[in-house]
N, C-alpha and C positions, 0 to 999 in steps of 0.2 A: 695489345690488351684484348682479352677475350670477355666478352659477358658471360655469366652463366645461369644457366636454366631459370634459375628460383628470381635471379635479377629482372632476366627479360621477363616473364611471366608476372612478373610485380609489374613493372612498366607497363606491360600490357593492359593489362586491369584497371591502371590510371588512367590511361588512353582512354578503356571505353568508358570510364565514369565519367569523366571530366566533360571528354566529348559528348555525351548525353545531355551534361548540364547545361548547355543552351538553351533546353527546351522547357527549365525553369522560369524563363524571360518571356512565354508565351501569355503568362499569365500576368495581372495588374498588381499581385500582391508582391512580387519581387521587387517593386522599386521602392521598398521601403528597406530593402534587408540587401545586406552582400554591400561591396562598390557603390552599387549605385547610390547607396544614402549618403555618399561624399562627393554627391555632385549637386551644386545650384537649378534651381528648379528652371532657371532661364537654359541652362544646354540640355537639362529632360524634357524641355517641351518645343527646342529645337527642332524639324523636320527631318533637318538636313543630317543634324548630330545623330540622332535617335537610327536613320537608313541608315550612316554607316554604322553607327553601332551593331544592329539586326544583322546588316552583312559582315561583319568580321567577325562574328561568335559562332553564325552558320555557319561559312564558309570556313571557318577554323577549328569548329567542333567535324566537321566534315571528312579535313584532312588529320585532324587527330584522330579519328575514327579508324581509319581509311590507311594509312601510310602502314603502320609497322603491318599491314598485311603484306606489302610488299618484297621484304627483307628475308621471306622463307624461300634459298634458292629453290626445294622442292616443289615445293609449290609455285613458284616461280616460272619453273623450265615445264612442267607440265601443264599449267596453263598459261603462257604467253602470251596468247590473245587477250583475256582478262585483264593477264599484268601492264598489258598497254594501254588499254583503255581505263582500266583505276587509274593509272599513271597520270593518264591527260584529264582525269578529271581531279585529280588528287594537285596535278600543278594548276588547272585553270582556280581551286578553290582558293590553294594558297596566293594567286594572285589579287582576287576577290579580296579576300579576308588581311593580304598586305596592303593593299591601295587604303581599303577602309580604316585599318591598324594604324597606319602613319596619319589620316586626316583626324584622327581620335585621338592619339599622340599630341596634338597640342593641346586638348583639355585636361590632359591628365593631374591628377590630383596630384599635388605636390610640387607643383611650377616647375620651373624651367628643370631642372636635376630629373624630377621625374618624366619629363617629356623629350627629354635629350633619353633618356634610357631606354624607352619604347618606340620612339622614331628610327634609333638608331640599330635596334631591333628588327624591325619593319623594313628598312631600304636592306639589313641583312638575309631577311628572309625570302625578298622577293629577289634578291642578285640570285642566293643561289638556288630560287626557286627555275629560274630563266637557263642559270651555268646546267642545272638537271637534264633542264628540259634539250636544250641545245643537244649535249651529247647524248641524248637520247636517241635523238633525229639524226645524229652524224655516227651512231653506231659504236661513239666512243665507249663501251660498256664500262669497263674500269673507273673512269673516270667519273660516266656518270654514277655507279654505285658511291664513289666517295663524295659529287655534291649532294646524291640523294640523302645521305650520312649525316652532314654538316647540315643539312634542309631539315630534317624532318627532327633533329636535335633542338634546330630555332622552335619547331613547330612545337615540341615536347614542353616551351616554356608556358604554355598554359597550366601545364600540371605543375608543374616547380615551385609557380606564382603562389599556385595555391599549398604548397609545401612549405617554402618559407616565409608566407605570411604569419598563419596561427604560430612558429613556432617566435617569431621575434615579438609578436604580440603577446600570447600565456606564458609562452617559456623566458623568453631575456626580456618580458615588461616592455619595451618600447613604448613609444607614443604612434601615434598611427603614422604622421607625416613623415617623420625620420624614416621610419620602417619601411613607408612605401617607396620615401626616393633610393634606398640600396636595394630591394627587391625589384625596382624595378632594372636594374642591370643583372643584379645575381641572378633574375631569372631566368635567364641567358646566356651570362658570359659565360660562366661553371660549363654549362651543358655544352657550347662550341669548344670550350679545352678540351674537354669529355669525347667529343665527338673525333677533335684531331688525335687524341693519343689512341680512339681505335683503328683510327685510319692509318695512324703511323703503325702501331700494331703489325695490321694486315699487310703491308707494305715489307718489314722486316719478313714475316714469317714467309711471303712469296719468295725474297731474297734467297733466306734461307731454305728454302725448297726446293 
């Protein structure tokens, strides 16, 4: 499966909006609006909740930022140097922002369904944050282009999240809780099918080449 232009360019744009929107949380009036007004006032005024919180919207607004820069061979093969240092700083975020993600995962709104969907998100993000990084270092190129694929597709569910929330809330009426515990898988699971059938894609057309 190929992407084309007007898709990736869409997603791109997401990237950078989404990834910006951490810097909404710098301010005190955000916690009355968004997610967090579905959270008990004892884990907002948590320490412990609140750090990880701050690091896994940074650190994941970061490598949303940051990653689909990666993916232009041109750009790529002309600055290499670059592309290896966004790299380790695009995996060290994703690690950041997974450690933090799965300690945040047990509050998440919507009990156990919803915390089994982001947890299990998070242990996926950081495997194939680690599978990237590894064949990065052993030269395995191929390889790592296809965890980086599967990586940065987990990392995409930040935008998803907020794709199919508004529409199962205005558009199919939901209640919020039901909404949130299938969002909180769809916002991921879609996007890793997505990511295997480009990498099967790539895979085929090499074949046939």
């Amino acid at each position: 499966m190929k992407i084309n232009s007007f898709t990736r360019n869409l997603a791109v744009i997401f990237a950078i909006f989404i990834g910006l929107y951490p810097l909404l949380y710098l301010g005190t009036v955000i916690r009355d609006h968004g997610l967090l007004q579905t959270k008990s006032q004892e884990i907002l005024h948590s320490l412990l909740w609140e750090t990880a919180f701050y690091i896994h919207i940074s650190a994941g607004g970061f490598a949303l930022l940051t990653g689909w820069l990666q993916f232009n061979p041109k750009r790529r093969n002309r600055y290499l140097k670059f592309h290896r240092v966004l790299g380790r700083c695009y995996a060290g975020a994703v690690a950041l922002s997974g450690i933090a993600g799965l300690y945040i995962a047990f509050f998440a709104t919507g009990g156990l369904i919803s915390a089994m969907g982001f947890g299990t998100l998070a242990l996926c993000w950081l495997f194939t944050d680690m599978m990237a990084f590894k064949t990065a270092v052993q030269r395995q190129i191929d390889e790592h282009r296809r965890w980086m694929i599967i990586n940065y597709s987990l990392t995409f569910a930040a935008v998803t999240l907020r794709i199919w929330l508004p529409l199962f809330l205005a558009v199919l009426h939901f209640d919020f809780i039901p909404a949130y515990r299938a969002i909180a898988w769809l916002c991921w699971v879609p996007n890793l099918l997505l990511a295997l059938w480009i990498i099967r894609g790539k895979q085929e057309r090499q074949l046939a080449g």
